[in-house]
N, C-alpha and C positions, 0 to 999 in steps of 0.2 A: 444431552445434546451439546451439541459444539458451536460455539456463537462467538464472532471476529466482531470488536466494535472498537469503531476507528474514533479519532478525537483530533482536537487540534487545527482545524479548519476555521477561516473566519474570512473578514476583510481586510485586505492590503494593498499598498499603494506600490505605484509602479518601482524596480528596484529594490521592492523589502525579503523579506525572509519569511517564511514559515515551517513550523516541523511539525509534520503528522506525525502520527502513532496509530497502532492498531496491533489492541491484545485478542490474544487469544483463548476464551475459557471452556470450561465445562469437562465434557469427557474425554480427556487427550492422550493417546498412547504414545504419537508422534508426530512430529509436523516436517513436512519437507520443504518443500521451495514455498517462500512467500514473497507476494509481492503487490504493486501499486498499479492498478490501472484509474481511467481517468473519460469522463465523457461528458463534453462540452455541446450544447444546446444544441439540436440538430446534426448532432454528426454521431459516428459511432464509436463506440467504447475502445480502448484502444491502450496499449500495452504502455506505460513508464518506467518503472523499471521493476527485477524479481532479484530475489537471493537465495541463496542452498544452503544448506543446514550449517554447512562448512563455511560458506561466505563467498560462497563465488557470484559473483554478481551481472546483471546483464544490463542495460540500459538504452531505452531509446535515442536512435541515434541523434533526434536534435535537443536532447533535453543533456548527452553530456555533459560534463561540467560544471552544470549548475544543481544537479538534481542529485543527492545522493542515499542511497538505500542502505539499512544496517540495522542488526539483528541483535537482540536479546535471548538467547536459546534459555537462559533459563529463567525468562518469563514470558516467553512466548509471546514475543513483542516485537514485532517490526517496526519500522522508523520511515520517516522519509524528511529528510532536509530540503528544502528548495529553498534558491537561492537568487537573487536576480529577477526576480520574478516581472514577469509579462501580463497586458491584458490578455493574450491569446492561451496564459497558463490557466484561465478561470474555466471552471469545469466540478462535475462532482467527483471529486478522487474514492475511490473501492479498493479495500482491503481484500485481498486472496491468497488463499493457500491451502495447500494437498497435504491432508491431514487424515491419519489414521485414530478412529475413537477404540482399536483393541489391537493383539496381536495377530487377529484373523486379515490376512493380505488383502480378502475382498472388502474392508473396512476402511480401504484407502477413497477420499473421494474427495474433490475440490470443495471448497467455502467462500461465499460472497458474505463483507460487510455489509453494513447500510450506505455508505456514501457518508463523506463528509463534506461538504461544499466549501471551495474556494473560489475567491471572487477578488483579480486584481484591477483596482478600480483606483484612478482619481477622484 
């Protein structure tokens, strides 16, 4: 099985920094886009930012700037830097990505982390 487990989350104060991470194990043939979403208490889950195998990267348009995504391909490792950080950043960030576990094309299928919770708090 293929299992994304993210890390790196914690407490911080307004203005500080954090870098996520989220590997990815198990049975991997190939990983395509990965990337960061994010859902803060009552609202819905919702896109931060993604990357392509290549590095091409997308970003939600208010978090530019401060948020930046970046990839280890060969550890099957995404990043997230946030930077600047807000209390409206607090939320639990989710690791994803479209990952093939063989070279059967129907083998292609998205993967949810567990969440890692951030919480920007004085």
């Amino acid at each position: 099985q293929l299992q994304l487990v993210e890390s790196g989350g914690g407490l911080v104060q307004p203005g500080g920094s954090l870098r996520l991470s989220c590997a990815a194990s198990g049975s991997i043939f190939s990983i395509n886009v990965m990337g960061w979403y994010r859902q803060a208490p009552g609202k819905q889950r919702e896109l931060v930012a993604f990357i392509t195998s290549v590095g091409t990267t997308n970003y939600a348009d208010s978090l530019k700037g401060r948020f930046a995504i970046s990839r280890d391909n060969a550890k099957n490792t995404v990043y997230l830097q946030m930077n600047s950080l807000k209390p409206e950043d607090t939320a639990v960030y989710y690791c994803n990505a479209h990952c093939a576990i063989d070279s059967d094309s129907l083998s292609w299928g998205w993967y949810w982390g567990q969440g890692t919770q951030v919480t920007v708090s004085s």
